[in-house]
C-alpha positions as CSV (number, residue, x, y, z in Angstrom):
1,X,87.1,71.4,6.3
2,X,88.4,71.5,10.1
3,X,85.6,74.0,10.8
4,X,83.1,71.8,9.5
5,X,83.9,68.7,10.7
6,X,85.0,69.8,14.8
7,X,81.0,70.8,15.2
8,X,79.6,67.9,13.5
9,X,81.4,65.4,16.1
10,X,81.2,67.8,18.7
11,X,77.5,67.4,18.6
12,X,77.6,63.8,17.6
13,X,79.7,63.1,20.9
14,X,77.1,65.3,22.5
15,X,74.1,63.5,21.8
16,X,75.2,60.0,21.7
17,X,76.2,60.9,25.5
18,X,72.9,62.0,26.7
19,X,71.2,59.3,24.5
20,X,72.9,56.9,26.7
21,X,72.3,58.4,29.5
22,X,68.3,58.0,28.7
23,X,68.6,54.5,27.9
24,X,69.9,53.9,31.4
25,X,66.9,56.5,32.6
26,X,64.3,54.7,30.5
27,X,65.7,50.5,30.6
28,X,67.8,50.5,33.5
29,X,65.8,48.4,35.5
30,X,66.2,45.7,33.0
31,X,70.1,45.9,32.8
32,X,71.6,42.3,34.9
33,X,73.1,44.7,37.8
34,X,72.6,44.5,41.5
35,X,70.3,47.1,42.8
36,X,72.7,49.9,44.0
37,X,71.6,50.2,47.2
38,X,72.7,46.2,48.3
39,X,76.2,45.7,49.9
40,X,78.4,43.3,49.1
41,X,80.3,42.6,52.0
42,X,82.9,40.2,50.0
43,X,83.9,43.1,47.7
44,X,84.3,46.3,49.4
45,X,86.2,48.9,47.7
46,X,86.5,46.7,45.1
47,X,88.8,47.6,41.5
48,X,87.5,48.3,38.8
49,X,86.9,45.3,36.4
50,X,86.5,42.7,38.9
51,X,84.7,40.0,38.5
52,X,80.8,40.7,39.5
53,X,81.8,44.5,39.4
54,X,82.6,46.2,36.2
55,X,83.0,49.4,37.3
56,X,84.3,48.0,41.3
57,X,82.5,48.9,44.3
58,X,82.6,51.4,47.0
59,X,83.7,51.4,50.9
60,X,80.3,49.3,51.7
61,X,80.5,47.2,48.4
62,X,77.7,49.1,46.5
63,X,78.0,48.3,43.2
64,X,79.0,51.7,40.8
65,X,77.7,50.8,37.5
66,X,74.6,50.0,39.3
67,X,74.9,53.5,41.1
68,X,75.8,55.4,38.2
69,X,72.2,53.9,36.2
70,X,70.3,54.3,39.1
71,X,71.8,57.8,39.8
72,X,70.8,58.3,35.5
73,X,67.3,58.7,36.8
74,X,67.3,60.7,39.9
75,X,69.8,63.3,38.9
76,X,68.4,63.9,35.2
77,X,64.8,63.2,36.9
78,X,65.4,66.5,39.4
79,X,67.5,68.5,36.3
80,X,64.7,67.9,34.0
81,X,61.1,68.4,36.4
82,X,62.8,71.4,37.9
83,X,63.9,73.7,34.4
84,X,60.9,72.0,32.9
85,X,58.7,73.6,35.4
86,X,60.8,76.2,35.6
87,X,60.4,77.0,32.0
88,X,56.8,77.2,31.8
89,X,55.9,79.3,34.7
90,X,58.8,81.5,33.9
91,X,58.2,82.1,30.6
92,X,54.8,82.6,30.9
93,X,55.1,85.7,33.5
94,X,58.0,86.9,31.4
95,X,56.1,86.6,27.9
96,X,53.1,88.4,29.8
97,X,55.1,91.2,31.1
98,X,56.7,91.9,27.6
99,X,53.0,91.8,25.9
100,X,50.9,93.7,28.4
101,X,53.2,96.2,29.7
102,X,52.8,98.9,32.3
103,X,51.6,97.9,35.8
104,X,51.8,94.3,35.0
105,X,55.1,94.9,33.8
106,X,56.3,96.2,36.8
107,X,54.8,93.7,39.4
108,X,56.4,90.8,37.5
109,X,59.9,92.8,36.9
110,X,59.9,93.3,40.6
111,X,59.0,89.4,41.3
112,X,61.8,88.5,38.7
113,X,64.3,90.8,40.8
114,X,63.5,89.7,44.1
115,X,63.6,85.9,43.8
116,X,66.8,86.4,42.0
117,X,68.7,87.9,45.2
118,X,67.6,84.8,46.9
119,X,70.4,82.7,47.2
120,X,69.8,79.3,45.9
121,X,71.7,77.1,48.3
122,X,69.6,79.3,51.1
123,X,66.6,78.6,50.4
124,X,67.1,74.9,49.6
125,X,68.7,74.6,53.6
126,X,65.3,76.4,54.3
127,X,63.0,74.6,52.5
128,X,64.5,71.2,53.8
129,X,64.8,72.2,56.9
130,X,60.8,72.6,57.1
131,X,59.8,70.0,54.8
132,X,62.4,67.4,55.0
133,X,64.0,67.4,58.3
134,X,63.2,65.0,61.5
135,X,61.1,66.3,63.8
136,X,61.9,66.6,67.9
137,X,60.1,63.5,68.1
138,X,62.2,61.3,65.8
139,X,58.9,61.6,63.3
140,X,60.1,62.4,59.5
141,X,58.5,65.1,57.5
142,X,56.4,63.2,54.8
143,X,58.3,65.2,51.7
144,X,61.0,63.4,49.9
145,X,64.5,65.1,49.3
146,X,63.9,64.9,46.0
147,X,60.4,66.5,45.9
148,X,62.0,69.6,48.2
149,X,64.8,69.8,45.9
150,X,62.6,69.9,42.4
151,X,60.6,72.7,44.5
152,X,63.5,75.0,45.1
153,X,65.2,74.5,41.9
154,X,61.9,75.5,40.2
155,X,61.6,79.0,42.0
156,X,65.8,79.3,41.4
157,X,65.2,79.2,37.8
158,X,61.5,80.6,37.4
159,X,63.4,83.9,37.8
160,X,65.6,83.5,34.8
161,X,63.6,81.6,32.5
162,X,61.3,85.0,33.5
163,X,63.7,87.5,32.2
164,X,64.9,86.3,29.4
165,X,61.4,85.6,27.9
166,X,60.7,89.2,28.5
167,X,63.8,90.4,27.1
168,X,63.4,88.2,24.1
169,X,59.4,89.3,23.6
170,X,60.1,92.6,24.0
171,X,62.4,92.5,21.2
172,X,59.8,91.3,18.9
173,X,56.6,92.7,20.1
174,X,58.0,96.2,18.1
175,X,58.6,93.9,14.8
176,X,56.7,94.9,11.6
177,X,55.0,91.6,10.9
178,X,53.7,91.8,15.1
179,X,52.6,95.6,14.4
180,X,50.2,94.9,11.0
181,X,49.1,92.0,13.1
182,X,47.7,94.4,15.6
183,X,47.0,96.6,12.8
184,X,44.6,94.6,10.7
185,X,42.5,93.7,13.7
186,X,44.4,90.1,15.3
187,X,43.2,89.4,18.8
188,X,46.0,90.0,21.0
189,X,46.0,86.3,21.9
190,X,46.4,85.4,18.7
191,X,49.4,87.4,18.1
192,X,50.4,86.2,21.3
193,X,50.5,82.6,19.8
194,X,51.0,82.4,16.3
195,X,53.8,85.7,16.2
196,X,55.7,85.7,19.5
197,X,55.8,82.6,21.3
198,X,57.1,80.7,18.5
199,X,59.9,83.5,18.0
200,X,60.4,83.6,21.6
201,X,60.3,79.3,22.2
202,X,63.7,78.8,20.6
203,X,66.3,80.7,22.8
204,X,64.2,79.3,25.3
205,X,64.8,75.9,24.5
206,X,68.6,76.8,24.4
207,X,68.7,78.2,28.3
208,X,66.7,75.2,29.0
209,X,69.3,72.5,27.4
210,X,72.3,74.9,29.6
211,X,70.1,74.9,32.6
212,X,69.9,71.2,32.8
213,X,73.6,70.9,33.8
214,X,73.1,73.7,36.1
215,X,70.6,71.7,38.2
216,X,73.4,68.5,37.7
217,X,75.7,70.4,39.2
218,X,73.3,72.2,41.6
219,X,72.2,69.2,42.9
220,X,75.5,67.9,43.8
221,X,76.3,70.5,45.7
222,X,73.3,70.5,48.0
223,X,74.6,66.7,48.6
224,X,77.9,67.6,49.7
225,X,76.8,69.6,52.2
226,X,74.6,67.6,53.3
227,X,71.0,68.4,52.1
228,X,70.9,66.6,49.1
229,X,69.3,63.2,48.1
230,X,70.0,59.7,49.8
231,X,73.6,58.7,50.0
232,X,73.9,56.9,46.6
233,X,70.9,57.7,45.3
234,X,72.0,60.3,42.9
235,X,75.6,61.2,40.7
236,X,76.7,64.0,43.4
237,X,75.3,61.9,46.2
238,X,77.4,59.4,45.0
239,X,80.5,61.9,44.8
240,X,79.5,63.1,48.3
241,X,79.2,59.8,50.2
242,X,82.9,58.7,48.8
243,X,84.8,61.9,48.6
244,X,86.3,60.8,51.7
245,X,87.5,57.5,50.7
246,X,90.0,59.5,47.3
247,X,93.5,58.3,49.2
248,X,92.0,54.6,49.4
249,X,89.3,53.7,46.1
250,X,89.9,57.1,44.1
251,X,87.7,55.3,41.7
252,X,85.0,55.6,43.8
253,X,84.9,59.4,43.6
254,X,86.3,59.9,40.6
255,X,84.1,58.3,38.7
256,X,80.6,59.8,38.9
257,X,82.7,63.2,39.0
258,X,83.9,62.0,35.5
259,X,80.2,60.9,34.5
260,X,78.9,64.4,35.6
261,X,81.5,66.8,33.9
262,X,81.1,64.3,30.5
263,X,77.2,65.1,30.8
264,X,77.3,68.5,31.6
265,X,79.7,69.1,29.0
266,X,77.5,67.3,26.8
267,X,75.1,69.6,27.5
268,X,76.9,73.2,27.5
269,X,77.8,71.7,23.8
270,X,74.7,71.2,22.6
271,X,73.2,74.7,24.5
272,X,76.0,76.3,22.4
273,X,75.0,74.9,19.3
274,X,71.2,75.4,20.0
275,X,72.4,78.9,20.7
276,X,74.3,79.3,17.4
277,X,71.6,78.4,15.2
278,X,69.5,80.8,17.1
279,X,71.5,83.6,16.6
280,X,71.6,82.8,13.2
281,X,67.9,82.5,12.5
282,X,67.4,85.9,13.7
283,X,70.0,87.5,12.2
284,X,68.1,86.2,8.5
285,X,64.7,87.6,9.9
């Protein structure tokens, strides 16, 4: 009974989390907060549960529970454009190579390998640096952070998403139901679609649920060194802009530190599961 019951509010926990989080994405402009970039001057550093704050304020009296809805929608807003784009382009070229083999095969194996020795944190200082960085005459680039970040991201993960598609089509490409397909005269597009991409889609959709906190966490990195979004704007731009204020108002740090390992936890959970039930469903075939 322990066995059956752990997973079920495991996943439960799991999905009620990032349901909430969603809501905030999808209605939190209709939640009675102050929008998280005002400062009350009254209330800096403020406690949690004071009165006007629920969650307190930090060093220049943002509000947090304003922050933490408003950083609902940029962090999962970068996390989910950048696998999602990710995840179509790379799965594409990988499904592609698997199918059509030899030279093609080669040319997108070698693209997988050398965007993968890239490092990611490289080319996202690049990539800012030329499209998000003041110019010598005070003059901004006209890219947002955000837009540069979804870009990188995207070519981080194309890489992977690439790979594992192939590996995964390439594993059933030689199955017997794939091989009478070919046999009895089925246009390689159609076996394409109807045999192999909807074998193939699942562990896909798995890498893509673990990929997700990735980017989270991903993305609050880039803000703590500095090339991330707008102080605030975001969870880890949130941890980055009061990081140095932990001896003072750890509550200011701690918290969307706490709101980011709960959701990426969420997430690694329900990747697992995904995963599970995956392996399982292959193991039958």
């Amino acid at each position: 009974m322990e066995r059956r019951i752990r997973p079920k509010v495991g996943l439960i926990l799991s999905i009620s989390w990032f349901s909430v989080c969603i809501f905030c994405v999808i209605f939190g402009d209709f939640f009675p907060l102050p929008k998280w970039d005002e400062y009350d001057y009254d209330n800096l550093a403020a406690r949690m549960f004071s009165k006007g704050h629920f969650l307190g304020t930090d060093y220049d009296g943002s509000d947090l529970l304003s922050g933490l809805v408003h950083g609902a929608r940029t962090s999962l807003g970068i996390s989910v454009a950048s696998v999602g784009a990710s995840l179509i382009i790379g799965s594409a070229l990988g499904i592609t190579a698997a199918y059509r083999r030899g030279v093609v095969d080669s040319i997108l194996s070698m693209f997988f390998n050398v965007f993968l020795s890239i490092p990611t944190i490289v080319l996202t200082l690049v990539l800012v640096a030329i499209f998000s960085s003041p110019t010598i005459d005070g003059s901004s680039n006209e890219l947002p952070r955000e837009v540069v970040l979804v870009f990188a991201l995207t070519i981080a993960f194309i890489p992977i998403f690439g790979r594992l598609s192939r590996g995964s089509a390439l594993s059933w490409t030689g199955r017997e139901f794939v091989l009478v397909a070919e046999s009895i005269g089925m246009r390689r597009r159609e076996v394409l679609f109807r045999h192999i991409v909807p074998n193939v889609a699942p562990s896909l959709i798995s890498l893509f649920v673990l990929a997700i906190g990735l980017t989270i966490i991903a993305e609050g990195g880039f803000a703590i060194i500095g090339v991330g979004t707008a102080p605030g704007a975001s969870w880890g731009s949130m941890l980055a802009k009061n990081r140095g204020e932990l001896s003072l108002a750890p509550h200011t740090a701690l918290i969307p530190a706490a709101v980011i390992a709960i959701t990426v936890a969420s997430l690694n959970y329900y990747g697992e599961y995904l995963r599970n039930r995956i392996d399982d469903r292959e193991a039958k075939i």
